[in-house]
C-alpha positions, 0 to 999 in steps of 0.5 A: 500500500505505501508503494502504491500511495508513493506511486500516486503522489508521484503521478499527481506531481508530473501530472501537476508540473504538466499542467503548470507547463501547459498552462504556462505555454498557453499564457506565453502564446496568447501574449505573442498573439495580442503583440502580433495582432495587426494594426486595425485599418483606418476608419473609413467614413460613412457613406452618407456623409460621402453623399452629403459633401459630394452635393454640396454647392459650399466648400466641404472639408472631412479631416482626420483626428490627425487633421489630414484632409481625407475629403475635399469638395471641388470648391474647397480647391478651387477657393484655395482652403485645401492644397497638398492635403492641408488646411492652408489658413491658420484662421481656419486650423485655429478653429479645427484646434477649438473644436477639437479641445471642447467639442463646441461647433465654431461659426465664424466669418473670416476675412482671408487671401485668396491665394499665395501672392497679390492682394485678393481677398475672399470673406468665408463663413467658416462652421467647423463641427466635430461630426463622429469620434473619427471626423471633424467637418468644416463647411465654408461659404464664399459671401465675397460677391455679397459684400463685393456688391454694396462697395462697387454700387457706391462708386460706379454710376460715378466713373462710369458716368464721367468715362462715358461723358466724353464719347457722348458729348463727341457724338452730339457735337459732330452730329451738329457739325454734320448737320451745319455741313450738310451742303458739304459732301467732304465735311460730311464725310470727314465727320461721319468717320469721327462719329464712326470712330467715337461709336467704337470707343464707346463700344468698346468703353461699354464692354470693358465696363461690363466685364470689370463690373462683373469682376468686381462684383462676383470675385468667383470663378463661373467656368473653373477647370483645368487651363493649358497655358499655351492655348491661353497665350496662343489665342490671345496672340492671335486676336492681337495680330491684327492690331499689331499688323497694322503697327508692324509689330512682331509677336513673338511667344516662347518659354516653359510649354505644358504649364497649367493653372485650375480657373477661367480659361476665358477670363485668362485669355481675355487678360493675356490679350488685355496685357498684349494690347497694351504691349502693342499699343504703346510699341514703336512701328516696326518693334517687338512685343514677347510674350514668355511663360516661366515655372517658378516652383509653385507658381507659373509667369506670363511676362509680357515684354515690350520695347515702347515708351515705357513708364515713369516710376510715379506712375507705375503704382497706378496703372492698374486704377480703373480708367487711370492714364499715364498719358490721356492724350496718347490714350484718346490716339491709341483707343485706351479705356483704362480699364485693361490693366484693372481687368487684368489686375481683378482676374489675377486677384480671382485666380489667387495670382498678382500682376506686377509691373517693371518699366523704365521710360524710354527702355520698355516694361514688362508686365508679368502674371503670377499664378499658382500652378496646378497641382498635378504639373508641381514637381516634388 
């Protein structure tokens, strides 16, 4: 019996120091499991704010708890808040940050830049709202045209309606002189080609009006998409041609090819062309106006380069007024509104670019147009 009780004792302890191991193994194994278990994937978004932001007519932003933009609605890009993944105003980040301290949805008005250079300005209602555990939203309408409005009614029926004092007031004096002439075909025919010439200033006068109005008044892009620079300039040395056939200046375009920029291709080309207007209207016969495109990191330039008159210092800061003239005499020769380079100046602030200017009299001046390059052309 004692041998038997001896054996058992024995069997119980193996039979205890098995389970000790076997208990020990599984405890180690499921350590290892949980120390290799995958990273969980990232949380994806729901799919009916997906379907929200995808028909909202205001720029839409979803950002991760790392404040990583991982949805942007087209206008968010075109109004600049997005680029490169990244909120681009500190204003905006400031209230991303508030937010994220306490939950409280934030609702401001912020003034901001439209782009990297000039001085476009763009008034945004931002609403930034903490919308699940995972995503923060902000929401942004664009109240430019809004408040652009009220300013341009204040001071254009005042321009407008001395601009157009002088081609009316021409008109109504010849068609008196016509008139007083009637016996004379050849006066006649000498006044009607001033009436003709006065109508198409007042014409044109009109139709600049018009676009710069517009301008003025919406700050926003109708027609944006993806603009190829070289169609832009291409074009707009084809409408000047003529003009500068009759002058004998040559057109020469050069430079940078396959450049592109996200806006208004219309209204690109009608402010390349203003810009080689301007260029051949104030060249010397038998001259040459360049029209060059350059990358400059992010951004792209179309430099305008002429051998005219150029322009005095004093002067320079003002070019771009509305119906501003270095010279009224010479503008009344060369058909000049004073208001290309403002249309010019208002389609650069729209597309988050600049216009600048380098003149010296008697030497020529060159006007550039800087603006940010898309995205899908920026080298890394």
């Amino acid at each position: 019996m004692e041998g038997i009780d001896g054996l058992t004792l024995l069997l119980a302890g193996a039979l205890g120091l098995l389970t000790g191991i076997g208990a020990a193994w599984a405890f180690g194994w499921s350590e290892r499991a949980l120390r290799t278990v995958p990273p969980q994937p990232e949380p994806e978004m729901d799919d009916g704010l997906v379907r929200t932001m995808a028909v909202l007519r205001s720029a839409a932003v979803a950002l991760d708890p790392e404040d990583t933009v991982v949805r942007a609605s087209p206008p968010a890009h075109a109004l600049g808040i997005v680029r490169d993944g990244r909120l681009q105003h500190a204003a905006i980040r400031e209230l991303v940050a508030a937010v994220r301290r306490d939950g409280v949805i934030r609702d401001e008005e912020l003034d901001l830049p439209r782009g990297p250079l000039g001085h476009g300005r763009m008034l945004l209602q931002v609403r930034v709202a903490q919308v699940n555990p995972q995503f923060l939203l902000v929401l942004a309408e664009d109240l430019t045209k809004e408040r652009r409005l009220e300013a341009v009614r204040r001071d254009f029926t005042v321009n407008v309606s001395h601009e157009l004092k002088t081609p009316v007031g021409a008109l109504s004096l010849l068609a008196e002189a016509v008139e007083d002439a009637a016996d004379d075909p050849v006066a006649v025919r000498r006044f009607a080609a001033r009436m003709g010439s006065e109508a198409t200033r007042l014409s044109v006068l009109v139709h600049e009006i018009i676009e710069l109005s517009r301008l003025q008044v919406s700050g926003a892009l109708d027609e944006m998409g993806v603009v190829e620079l070289d169609d832009v300039v291409a074009e707009a040395v084809d409408r000047a041609r003529t003009t500068a056939g009759a002058k004998n200046v040559e057109l020469v375009a050069g430079g940078d090819r396959g450049e592109q920029v996200v806006g208004d291709r219309a209204l690109l080309v009608t402010a390349v062309r203003n810009l080689v207007d301007n260029a051949v209207a104030y060249s010397a016969p038998s001259t040459r106006v360049g029209i060059g495109v350059h990358r400059a990191g992010d951004l792209v330039e179309i430099a305008v380069v002429d051998q005219g008159i150029g322009i005095a210092v004093a002067d320079q800061e003002r070019v771009f007024e509305r119906f501003y003239r270095v010279d009224p005499a010479r503008s009344r020769d060369t058909g000049g509104t004073g208001l290309g380079l403002s249309i010019v100046k208002h389609v650069a602030a729209d597309h988050g670019g600049e216009v600048t200017v380098w003149s010296q009299p008697g030497k020529g001046s060159t006007f550039t147009l800087r603006l940010p390059r898309n995205e899908r052309t920026s080298t890394p």
